[in-house]
TIRO-909235 format. One record per residue (C-alpha): x, y, z; residue number from 1. Coordinates in nm, 4 decimals, decimal comma. Each point is the difference from the previous one (the first is absolute). Example, Ala and Ser with C-alpha at 12.3 -4.5 7.8 and 13.67 -1.06 7.14 Angstrom:
! residues 2
+----------+----------+----------+-----+
!       xx !       yy !       zz ! pos !
+----------+----------+----------+-----+
!   1,2300 !  -0,4500 !   0,7800 !   1 !
!   0,1370 !   0,3440 !  -0,0660 !   2 !
+----------+----------+----------+-----+
This chain:
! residues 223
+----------+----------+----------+-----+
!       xx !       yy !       zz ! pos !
+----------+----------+----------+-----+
!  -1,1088 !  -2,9868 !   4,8434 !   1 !
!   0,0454 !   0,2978 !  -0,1824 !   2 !
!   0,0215 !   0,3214 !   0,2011 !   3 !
!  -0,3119 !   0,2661 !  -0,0919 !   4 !
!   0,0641 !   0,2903 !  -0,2128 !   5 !
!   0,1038 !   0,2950 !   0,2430 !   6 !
!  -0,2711 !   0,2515 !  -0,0001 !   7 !
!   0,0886 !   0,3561 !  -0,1727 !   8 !
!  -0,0035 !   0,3222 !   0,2462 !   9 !
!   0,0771 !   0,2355 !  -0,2768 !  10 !
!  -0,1416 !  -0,0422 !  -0,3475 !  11 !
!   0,1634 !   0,3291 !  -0,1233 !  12 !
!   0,3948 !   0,0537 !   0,0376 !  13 !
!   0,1367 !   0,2906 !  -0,0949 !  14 !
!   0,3726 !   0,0611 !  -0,0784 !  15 !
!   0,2213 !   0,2973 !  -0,0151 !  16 !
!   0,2608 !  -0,0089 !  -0,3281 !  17 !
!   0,3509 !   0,1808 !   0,0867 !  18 !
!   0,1584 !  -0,1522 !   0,2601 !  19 !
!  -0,2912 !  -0,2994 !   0,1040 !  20 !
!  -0,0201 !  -0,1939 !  -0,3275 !  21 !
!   0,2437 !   0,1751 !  -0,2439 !  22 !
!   0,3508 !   0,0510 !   0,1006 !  23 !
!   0,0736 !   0,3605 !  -0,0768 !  24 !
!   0,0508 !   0,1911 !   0,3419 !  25 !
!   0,3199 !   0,0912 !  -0,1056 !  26 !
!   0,0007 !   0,1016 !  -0,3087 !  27 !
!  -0,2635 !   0,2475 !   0,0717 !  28 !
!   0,2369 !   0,1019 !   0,2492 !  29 !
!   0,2504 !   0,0821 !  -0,2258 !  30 !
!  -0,2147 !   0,1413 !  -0,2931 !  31 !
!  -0,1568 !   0,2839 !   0,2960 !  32 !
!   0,3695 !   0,0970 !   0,1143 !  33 !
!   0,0877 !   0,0057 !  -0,3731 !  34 !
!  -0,2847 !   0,2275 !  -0,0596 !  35 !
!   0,1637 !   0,2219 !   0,2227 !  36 !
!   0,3047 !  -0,0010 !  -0,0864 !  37 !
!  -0,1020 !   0,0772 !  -0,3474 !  38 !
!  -0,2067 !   0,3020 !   0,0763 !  39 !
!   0,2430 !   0,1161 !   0,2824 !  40 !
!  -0,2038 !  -0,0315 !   0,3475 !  41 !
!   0,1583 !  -0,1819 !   0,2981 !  42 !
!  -0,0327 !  -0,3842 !  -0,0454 !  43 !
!  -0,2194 !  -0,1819 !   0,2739 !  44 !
!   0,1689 !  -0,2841 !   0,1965 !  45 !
!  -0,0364 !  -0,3444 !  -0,0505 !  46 !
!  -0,2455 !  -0,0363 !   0,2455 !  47 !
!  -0,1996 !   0,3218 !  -0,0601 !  48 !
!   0,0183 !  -0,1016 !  -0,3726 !  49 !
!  -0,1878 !  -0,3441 !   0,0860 !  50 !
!  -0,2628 !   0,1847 !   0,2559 !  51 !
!  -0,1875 !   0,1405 !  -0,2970 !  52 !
!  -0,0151 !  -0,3285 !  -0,2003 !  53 !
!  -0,3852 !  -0,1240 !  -0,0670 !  54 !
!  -0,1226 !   0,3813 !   0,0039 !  55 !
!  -0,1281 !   0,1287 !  -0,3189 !  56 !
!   0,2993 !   0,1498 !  -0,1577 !  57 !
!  -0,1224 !   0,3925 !   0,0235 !  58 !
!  -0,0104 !  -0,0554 !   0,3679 !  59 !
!   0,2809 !  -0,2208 !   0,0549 !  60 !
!   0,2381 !   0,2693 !  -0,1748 !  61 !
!  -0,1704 !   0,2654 !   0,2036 !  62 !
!   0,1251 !  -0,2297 !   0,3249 !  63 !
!   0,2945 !  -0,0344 !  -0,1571 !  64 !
!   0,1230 !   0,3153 !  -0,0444 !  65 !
!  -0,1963 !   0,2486 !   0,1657 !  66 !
!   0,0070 !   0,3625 !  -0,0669 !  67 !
!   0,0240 !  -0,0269 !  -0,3733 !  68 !
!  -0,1659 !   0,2456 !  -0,1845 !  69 !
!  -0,3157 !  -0,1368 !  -0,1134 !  70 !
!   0,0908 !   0,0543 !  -0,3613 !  71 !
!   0,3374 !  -0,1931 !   0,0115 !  72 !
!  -0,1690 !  -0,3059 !   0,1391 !  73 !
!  -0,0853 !  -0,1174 !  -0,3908 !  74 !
!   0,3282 !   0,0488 !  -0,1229 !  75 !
!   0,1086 !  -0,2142 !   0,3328 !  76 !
!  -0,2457 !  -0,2658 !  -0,1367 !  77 !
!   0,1033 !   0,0101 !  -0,3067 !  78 !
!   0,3558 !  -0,1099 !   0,0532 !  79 !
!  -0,1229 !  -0,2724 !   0,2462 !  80 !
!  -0,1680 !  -0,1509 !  -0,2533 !  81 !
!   0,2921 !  -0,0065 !  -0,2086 !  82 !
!   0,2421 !  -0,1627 !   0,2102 !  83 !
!  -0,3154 !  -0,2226 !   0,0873 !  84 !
!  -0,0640 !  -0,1262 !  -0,3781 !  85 !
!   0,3885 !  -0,0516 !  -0,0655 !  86 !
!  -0,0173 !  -0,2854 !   0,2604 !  87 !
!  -0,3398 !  -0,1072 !   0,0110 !  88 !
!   0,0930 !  -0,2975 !  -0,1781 !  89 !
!   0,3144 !  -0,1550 !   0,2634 !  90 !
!  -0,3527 !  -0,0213 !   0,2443 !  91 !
!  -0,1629 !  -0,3351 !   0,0954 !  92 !
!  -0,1956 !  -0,1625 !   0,2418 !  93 !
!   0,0738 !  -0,1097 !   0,3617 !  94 !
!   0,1023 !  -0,3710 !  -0,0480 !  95 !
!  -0,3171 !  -0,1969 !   0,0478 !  96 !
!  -0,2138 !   0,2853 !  -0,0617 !  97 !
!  -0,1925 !  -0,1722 !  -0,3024 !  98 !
!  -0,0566 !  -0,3322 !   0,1665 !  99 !
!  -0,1277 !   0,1395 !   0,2907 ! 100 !
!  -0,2496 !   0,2357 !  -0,2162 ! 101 !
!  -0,1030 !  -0,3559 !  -0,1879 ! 102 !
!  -0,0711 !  -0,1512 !   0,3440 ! 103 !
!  -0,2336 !   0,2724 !   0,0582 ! 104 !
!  -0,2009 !  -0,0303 !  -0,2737 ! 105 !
!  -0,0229 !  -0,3716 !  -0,0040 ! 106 !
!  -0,1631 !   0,0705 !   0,3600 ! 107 !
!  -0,2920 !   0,2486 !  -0,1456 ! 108 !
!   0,1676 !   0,3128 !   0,1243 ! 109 !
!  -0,0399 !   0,3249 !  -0,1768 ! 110 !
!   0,3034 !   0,1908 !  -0,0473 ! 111 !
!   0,0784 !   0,3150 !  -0,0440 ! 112 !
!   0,2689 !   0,2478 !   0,0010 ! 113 !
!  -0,0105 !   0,3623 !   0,1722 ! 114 !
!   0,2920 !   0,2083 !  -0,1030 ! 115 !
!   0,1980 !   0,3222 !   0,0275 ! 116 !
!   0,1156 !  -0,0246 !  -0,3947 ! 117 !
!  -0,2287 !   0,1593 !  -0,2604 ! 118 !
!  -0,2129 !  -0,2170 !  -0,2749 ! 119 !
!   0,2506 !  -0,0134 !  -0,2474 ! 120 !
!   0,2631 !  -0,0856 !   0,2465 ! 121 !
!  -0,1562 !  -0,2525 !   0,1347 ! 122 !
!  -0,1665 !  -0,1636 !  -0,3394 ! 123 !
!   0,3218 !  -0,0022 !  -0,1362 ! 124 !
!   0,2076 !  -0,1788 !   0,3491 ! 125 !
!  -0,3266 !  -0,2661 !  -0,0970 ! 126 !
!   0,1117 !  -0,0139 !  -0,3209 ! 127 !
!   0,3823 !  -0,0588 !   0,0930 ! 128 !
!  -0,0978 !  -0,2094 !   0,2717 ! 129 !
!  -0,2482 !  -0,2574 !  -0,1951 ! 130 !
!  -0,2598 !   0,1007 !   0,2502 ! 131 !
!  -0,2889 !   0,1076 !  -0,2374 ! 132 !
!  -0,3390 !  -0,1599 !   0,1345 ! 133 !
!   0,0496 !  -0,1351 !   0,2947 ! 134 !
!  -0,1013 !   0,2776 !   0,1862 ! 135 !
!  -0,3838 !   0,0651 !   0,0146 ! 136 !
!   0,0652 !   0,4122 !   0,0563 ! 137 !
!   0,2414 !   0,2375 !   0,0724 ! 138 !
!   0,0544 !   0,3439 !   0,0585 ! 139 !
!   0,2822 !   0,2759 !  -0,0212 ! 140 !
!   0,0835 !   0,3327 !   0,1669 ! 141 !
!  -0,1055 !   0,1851 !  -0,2961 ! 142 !
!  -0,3681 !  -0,1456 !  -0,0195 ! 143 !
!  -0,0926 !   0,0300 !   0,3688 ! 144 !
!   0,0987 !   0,1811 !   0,2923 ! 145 !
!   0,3911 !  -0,0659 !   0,0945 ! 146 !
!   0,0687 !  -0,2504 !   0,3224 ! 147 !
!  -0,0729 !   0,0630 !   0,3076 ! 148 !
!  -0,3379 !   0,0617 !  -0,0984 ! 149 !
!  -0,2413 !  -0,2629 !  -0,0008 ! 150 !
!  -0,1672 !   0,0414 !  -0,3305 ! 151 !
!   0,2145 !  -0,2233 !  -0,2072 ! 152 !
!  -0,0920 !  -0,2973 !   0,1983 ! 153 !
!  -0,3477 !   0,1434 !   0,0202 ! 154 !
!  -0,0552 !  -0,0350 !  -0,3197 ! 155 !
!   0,1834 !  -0,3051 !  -0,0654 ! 156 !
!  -0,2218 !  -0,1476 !   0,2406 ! 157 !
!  -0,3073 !   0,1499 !  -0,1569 ! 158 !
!   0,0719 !  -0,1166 !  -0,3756 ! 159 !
!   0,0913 !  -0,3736 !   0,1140 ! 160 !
!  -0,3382 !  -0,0083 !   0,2872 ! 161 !
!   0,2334 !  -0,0745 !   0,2618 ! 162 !
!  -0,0756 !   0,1387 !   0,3887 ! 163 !
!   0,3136 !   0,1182 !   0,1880 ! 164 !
!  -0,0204 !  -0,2414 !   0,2573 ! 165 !
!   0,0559 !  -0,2525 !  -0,2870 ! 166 !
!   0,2879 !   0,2061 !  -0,1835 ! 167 !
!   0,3602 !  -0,0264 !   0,0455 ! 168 !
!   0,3007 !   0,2601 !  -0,0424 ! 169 !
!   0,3501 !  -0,1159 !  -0,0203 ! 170 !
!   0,2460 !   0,2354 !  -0,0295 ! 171 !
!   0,4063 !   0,1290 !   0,0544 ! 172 !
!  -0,1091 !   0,3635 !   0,1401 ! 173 !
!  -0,1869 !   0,1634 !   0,3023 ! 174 !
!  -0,1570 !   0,1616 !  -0,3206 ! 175 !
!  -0,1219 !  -0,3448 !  -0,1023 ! 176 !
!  -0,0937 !  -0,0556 !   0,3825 ! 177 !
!  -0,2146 !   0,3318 !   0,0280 ! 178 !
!  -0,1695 !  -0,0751 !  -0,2781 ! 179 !
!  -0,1660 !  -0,3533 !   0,0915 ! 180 !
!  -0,0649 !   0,1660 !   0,3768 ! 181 !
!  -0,1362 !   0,3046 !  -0,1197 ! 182 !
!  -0,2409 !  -0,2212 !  -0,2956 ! 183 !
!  -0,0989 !  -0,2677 !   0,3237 ! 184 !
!   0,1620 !  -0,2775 !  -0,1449 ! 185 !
!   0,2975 !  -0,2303 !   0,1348 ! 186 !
!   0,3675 !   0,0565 !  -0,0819 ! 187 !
!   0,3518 !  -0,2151 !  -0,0175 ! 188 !
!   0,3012 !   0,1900 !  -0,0530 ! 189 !
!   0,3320 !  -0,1216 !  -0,1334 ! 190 !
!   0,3396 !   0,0955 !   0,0986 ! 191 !
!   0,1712 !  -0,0608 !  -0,3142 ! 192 !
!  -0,0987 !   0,3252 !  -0,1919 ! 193 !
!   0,0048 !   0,3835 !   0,0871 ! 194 !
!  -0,0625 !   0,0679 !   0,4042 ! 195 !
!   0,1352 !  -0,1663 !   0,3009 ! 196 !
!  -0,2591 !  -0,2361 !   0,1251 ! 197 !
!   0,1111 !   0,1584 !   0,3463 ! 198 !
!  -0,2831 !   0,2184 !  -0,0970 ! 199 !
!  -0,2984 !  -0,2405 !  -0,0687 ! 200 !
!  -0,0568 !  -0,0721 !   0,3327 ! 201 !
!  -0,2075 !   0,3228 !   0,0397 ! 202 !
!  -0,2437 !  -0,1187 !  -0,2746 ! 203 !
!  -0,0989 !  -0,2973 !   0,0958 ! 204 !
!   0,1367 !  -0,2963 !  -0,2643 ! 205 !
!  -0,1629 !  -0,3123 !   0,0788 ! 206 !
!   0,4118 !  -0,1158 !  -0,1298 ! 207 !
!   0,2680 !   0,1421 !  -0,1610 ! 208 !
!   0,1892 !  -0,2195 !  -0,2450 ! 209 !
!   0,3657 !   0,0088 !  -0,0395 ! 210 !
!  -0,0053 !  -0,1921 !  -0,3440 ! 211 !
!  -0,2399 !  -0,0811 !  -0,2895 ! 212 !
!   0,0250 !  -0,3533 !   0,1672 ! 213 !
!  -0,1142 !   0,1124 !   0,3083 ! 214 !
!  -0,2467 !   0,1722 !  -0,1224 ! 215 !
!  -0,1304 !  -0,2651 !  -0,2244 ! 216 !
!  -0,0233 !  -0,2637 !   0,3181 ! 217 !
!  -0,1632 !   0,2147 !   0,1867 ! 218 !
!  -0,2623 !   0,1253 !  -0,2843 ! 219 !
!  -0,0728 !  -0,3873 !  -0,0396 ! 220 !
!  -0,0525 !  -0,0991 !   0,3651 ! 221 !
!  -0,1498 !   0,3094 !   0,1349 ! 222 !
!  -0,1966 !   0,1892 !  -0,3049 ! 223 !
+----------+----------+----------+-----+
């Protein structure tokens, strides 16, 4: 007898990029703390370095490094992006990231990726990453208000016809995290990207993943 098709609970998932399905945690790392370096501020630790990851990047420099003059903070930029783009290509997908997104569709989700990078960041990871099209919508820091804030899901939501308590947020931050609890909608965090998961627990994950397998099972039996 064949076993009936499992129902779907969410017909929108929503994915982070650094750090959930792209793995680039630390080299963004690096490029901030080389920004500094360059420009001659004191360098953030490891750890304070991967806080800001999945902000916009205005306000994840201004976490950063705090107490910068507001007009250095471009010329901070700038030099991120530059130790950003001589790199950009060594970055690639979590293992199993692409069969997993293939899964998803084949099951009539919509997905859709909510991100800290900026359009042409992100259209050109895409690019890099053979990505273009599957995704039904995304958004970046620099089109919408930055994460915590709810309105990037919002309108994700909004554009695809999708209710919150039918939308899901999977992410590698409390950023990520925020974002889905602050929009209404459910959230899964992995542990493989920029925060310890020691911190989800205080937003609610229905799971938190500790690989793109895991994450995949559990997508597939519980989504």
């Amino acid at each position: 007898m064949n076993t009936p098709a499992r129902r779907r609970r969410f017909d929108l998932i929503a994915f982070d990029w650094d750090g959930t399905l792209f793995d680039s945690t630390g080299l963004i790392v690096q490029c901030i703390q080389g920004a500094c370096r360059d420009i001659g501020v004191p360098v953030p630790s490891d750890e304070a370095a991967a806080y800001v990851i999945g902000l916009g990047l205005h306000d994840a420099l201004q976490h950063a490094v705090p107490g910068l003059p507001a007009e250095r903070y471009p010329e901070l930029a700038q030099r991120y992006r530059h130790h950003y783009m001589a790199h950009r290509d060594d970055l690639v997908l979590f293992t199993g990231t692409v069969e997993m997104l293939h899964a998803l569709k084949a099951r009539q989700h919509l997905l859709a990726v909510a991100t800290g990078k900026n359009r042409r960041g992100l259209d050109d990871a895409l690019q890099h990453a053979q990505l273009q099209g599957l995704f039904d919508a995304t958004r970046t820091a620099d089109e919408t208000a930055s994460k915590p804030h709810p309105l990037m899901l919002q309108e994700l939501m909004a554009e695809l016809g999708v209710t919150p308590e039918r939308t899901l947020m999977i992410g590698d931050t409390t950023h990520d995290l925020l974002l889905a609890a602050n929009a209404g909608a459910a959230r899964v965090g992995v542990s493989f990207g920029a925060h310890d998961p020691a911190a989800f627990a205080a937003h609610g994950p229905l799971f938190v993943a500790h690989s793109t397998h895991e994450l995949h099972a559990w997508l597939l039996e519980n989504a």
